[in-house]
N, C-alpha and C positions, 0 to 999 in steps of 0.2 A: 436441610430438609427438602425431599423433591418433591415438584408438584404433581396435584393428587391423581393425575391421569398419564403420568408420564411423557418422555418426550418424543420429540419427534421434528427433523432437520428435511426439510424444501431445496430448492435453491431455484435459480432463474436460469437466465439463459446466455448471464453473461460468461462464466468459468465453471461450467460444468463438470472438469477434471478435476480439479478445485474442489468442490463441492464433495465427488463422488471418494477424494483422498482423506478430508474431514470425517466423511461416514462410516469410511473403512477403521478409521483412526479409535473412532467410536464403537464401532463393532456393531453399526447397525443400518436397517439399509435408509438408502433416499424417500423421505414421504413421495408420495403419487399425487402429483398436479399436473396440469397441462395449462400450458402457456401460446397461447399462439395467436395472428394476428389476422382478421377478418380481411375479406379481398380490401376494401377501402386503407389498408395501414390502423386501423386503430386493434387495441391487445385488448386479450379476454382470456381470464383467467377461472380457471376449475381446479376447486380441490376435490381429488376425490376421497382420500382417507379422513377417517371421524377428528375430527378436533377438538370437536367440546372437551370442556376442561383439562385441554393436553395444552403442555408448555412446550411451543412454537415457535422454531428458529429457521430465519428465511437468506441463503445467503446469497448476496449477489452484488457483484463490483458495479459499481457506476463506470465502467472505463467504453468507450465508446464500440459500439452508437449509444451513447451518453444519455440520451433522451428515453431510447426505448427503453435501455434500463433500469430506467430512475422511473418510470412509469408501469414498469413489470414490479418492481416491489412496490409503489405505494399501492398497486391493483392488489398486488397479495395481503397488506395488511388489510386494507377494508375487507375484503375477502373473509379471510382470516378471523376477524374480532366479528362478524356478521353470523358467521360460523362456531360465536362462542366458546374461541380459546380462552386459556386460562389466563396467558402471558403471550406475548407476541414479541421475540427478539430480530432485531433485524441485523444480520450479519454483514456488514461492508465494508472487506479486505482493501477496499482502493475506493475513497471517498472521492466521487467529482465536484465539479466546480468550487473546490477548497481553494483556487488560488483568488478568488477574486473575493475576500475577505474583510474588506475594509473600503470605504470610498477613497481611492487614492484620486478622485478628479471630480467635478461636476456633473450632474445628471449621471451617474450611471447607479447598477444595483448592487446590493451588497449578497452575491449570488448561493453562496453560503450558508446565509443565515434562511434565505427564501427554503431551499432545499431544506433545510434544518427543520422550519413551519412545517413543510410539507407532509416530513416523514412525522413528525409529531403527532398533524393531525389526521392522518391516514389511518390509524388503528396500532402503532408500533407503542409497546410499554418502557424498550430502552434501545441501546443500541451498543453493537458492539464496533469497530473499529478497527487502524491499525496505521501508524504512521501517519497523521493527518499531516497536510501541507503544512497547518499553523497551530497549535495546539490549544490556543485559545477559542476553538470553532466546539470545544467541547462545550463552551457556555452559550452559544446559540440553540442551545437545545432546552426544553424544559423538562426534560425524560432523562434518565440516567444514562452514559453515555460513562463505556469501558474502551480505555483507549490501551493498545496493547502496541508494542515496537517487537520491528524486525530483527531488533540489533541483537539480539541473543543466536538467533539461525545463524546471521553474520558474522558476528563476532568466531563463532566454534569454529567457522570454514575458515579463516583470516587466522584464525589461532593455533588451526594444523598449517595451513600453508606457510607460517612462520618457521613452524618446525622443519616442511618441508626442505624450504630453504636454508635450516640450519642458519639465518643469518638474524641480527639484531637490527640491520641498518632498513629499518622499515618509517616511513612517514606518512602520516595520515594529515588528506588534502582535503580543508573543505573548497569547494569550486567557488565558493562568495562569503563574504562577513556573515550574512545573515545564517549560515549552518558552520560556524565556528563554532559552536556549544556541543552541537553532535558528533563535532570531528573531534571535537576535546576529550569526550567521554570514550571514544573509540581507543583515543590515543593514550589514555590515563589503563584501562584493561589491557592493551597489547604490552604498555610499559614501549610505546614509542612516541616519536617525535612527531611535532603539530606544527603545517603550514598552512597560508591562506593566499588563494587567489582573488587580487584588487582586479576588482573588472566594474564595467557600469554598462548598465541595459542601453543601445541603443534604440531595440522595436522590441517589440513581443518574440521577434524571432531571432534578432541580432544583440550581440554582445560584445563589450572592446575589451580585450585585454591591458591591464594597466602594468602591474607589477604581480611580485611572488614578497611575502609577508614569511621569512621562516626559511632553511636551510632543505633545496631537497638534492642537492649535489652527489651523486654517486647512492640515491639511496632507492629502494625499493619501495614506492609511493601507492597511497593506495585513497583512491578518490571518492569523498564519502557523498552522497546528498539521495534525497527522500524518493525520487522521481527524474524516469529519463521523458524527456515529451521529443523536443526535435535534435536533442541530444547538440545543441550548439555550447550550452555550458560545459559538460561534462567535457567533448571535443577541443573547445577553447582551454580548460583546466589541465585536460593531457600537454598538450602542445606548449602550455606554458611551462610547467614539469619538465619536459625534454629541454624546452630552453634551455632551464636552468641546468643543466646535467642529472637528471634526474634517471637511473637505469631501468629497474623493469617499473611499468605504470600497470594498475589495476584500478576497475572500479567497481563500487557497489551499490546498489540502489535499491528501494524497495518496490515501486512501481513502475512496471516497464512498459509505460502509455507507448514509447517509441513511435511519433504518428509524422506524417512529413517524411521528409531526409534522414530522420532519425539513421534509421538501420544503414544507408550508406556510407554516411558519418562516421560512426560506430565503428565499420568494415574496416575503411581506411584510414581511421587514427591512430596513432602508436598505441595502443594497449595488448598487454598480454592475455588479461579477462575481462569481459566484462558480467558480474556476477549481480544477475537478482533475482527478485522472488517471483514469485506464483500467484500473486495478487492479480495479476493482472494477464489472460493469457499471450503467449509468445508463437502460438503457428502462426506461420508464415513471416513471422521477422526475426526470425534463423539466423545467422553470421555465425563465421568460425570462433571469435573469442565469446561467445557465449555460452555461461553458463546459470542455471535454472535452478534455487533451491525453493524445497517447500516451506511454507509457514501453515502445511493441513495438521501437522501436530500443534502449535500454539496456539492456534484456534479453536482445535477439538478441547484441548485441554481447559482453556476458557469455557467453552459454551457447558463441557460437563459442572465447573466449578460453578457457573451461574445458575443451571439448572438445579443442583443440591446445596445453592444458598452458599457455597464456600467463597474466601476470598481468593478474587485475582487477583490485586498488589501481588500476590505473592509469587508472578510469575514474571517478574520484574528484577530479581534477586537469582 
């Protein structure tokens, strides 16, 4: 059943292409806000289109400037609910500060869960998602919270390029223990082989390589994990690949933060692709193996399903 005023999709000012792909997707246009920031740095936002009792979806990445972001949608939900929407969906293709999830030391925050308070009590009635860093951040939340994966985009591109290659000797890498369950399910739909790079965090920036966990000798590898940030993982996970004799290397991700060295990294590591999504935009950190898919149709397709009360599980299958 849709709600009783119809709907109606915003967005911010993080992925405006993004946004404008979803709309198209939908077959309808961008609601009319203005987002802009006063000379002093602080944001102020104007809806101008009617909202009352129209169901209300605002989409916008937290991917940096991180702060403005994350402060342009909680502006929009009070906004928003002041304005007497119906429903207030907050759409966030690349959730930030998901990696600091858990007190891993003394006196720090659990940055996550704060964010999570935030959007809650901003005026927001659920949220939509997509690859969180940790999956258990969906319970930081007291509002309903649709968590949707890339892996369906990914998997279709990796499942012609198999064909492409007419070859079977394909292995799917996770770069660390902790994303062997994603490399696993990658590996079990291709009908290919699953290795794992042993490595242990030196800093935040630095990572040691230990060993290779799994056969990638003479095969076509292909490097799965959630998010590139300074790209020292995914670079350290190639490199170990080639070690082992590993031929063509590929990798996939879903959020391409790429901040730092990233993009240099990237440029000069043995990869044939580096492929990810649209979560997060990519001008200006361009390189030749890069390649760009959308996730504006699995989003669209969500937001219509939430809008007329149907289920998304089912977009999981």
């Amino acid at each position: 059943m849709a709600r009783s005023k119809g709907l109606k999709v915003f967005a911010g000012n993080s992925n405006p292409a993004l946004a404008k792909a979803i709309c198209d997707a939908l077959e309808m246009p961008l609601g009319n806000a203005r987002i802009e920031k006063f000379p002093d740095g602080e944001i102020d936002v104007k809806i101008y289109d009617d909202v009352r009792g129209v169901d209300c979806f605002f989409i916008q990445s937290t991917c940096p400037p991180v702060n403005d972001n994350l402060i342009e949608m909680l502006l929009f939900g009070d906004a928003a609910r002041r304005a007497s929407a119906e429903r207030i969906t907050a759409v966030i293709p690349y959730y930030g500060y998901a990696r600091k999830d858990r007190k891993d030391e003394g006196r720090v925050p659990i940055s996550a869960k704060l964010v999570a308070n935030c959007i809650g009590v901003s005026g927001y009635d659920r949220v939509l998602t997509m690859d969180l860093h940790s999956a258990q951040i969906q319970g930081f939340f007291d509002i309903p919270v649709d968590h949707l994966y890339a892996a369906p985009v990914l998997f279709e591109y990796f499942r012609d390029l198999k064909k492409r290659l007419e070859t079977r000797n394909i292995t799917i890498v996770a770069p660390d223990v902790g994303r062997s369950k994603v490399a696993r399910g990658y590996a079990k739909r291709l009908n290919a082989g699953l290795a794992i790079v042993d490595k242990r965090r030196v800093s935040g920036e630095e990572t040691e390589f230990l060993d290779m966990i799994g056969n990638v000798e003479g095969q076509v590898c292909v490097i799965i994990d959630d998010m590139i940030a300074t790209g020292g993982s995914i670079v350290d996970a190639a490199k170990a690949c080639k070690k082992f004799g590993a031929g063509e290397i590929y990798v996939a991700c879903t959020h391409p933060v790429m901040c730092g060295p990233a993009v240099e990294r990237l440029s000069n590591a043995p990869l044939q692709e580096c492929v990810v999504c649209d979560t997060i935009p990519t001008q200006g950190k361009e390189f030749p193996q890069l390649k760009v898919l959308s996730v504006a149709g699995l989003l669209a397709e969500a937001i219509k399903r939430i809008h007329f009360s149907e289920s998304v599980s089912l977009l999981f299958k």
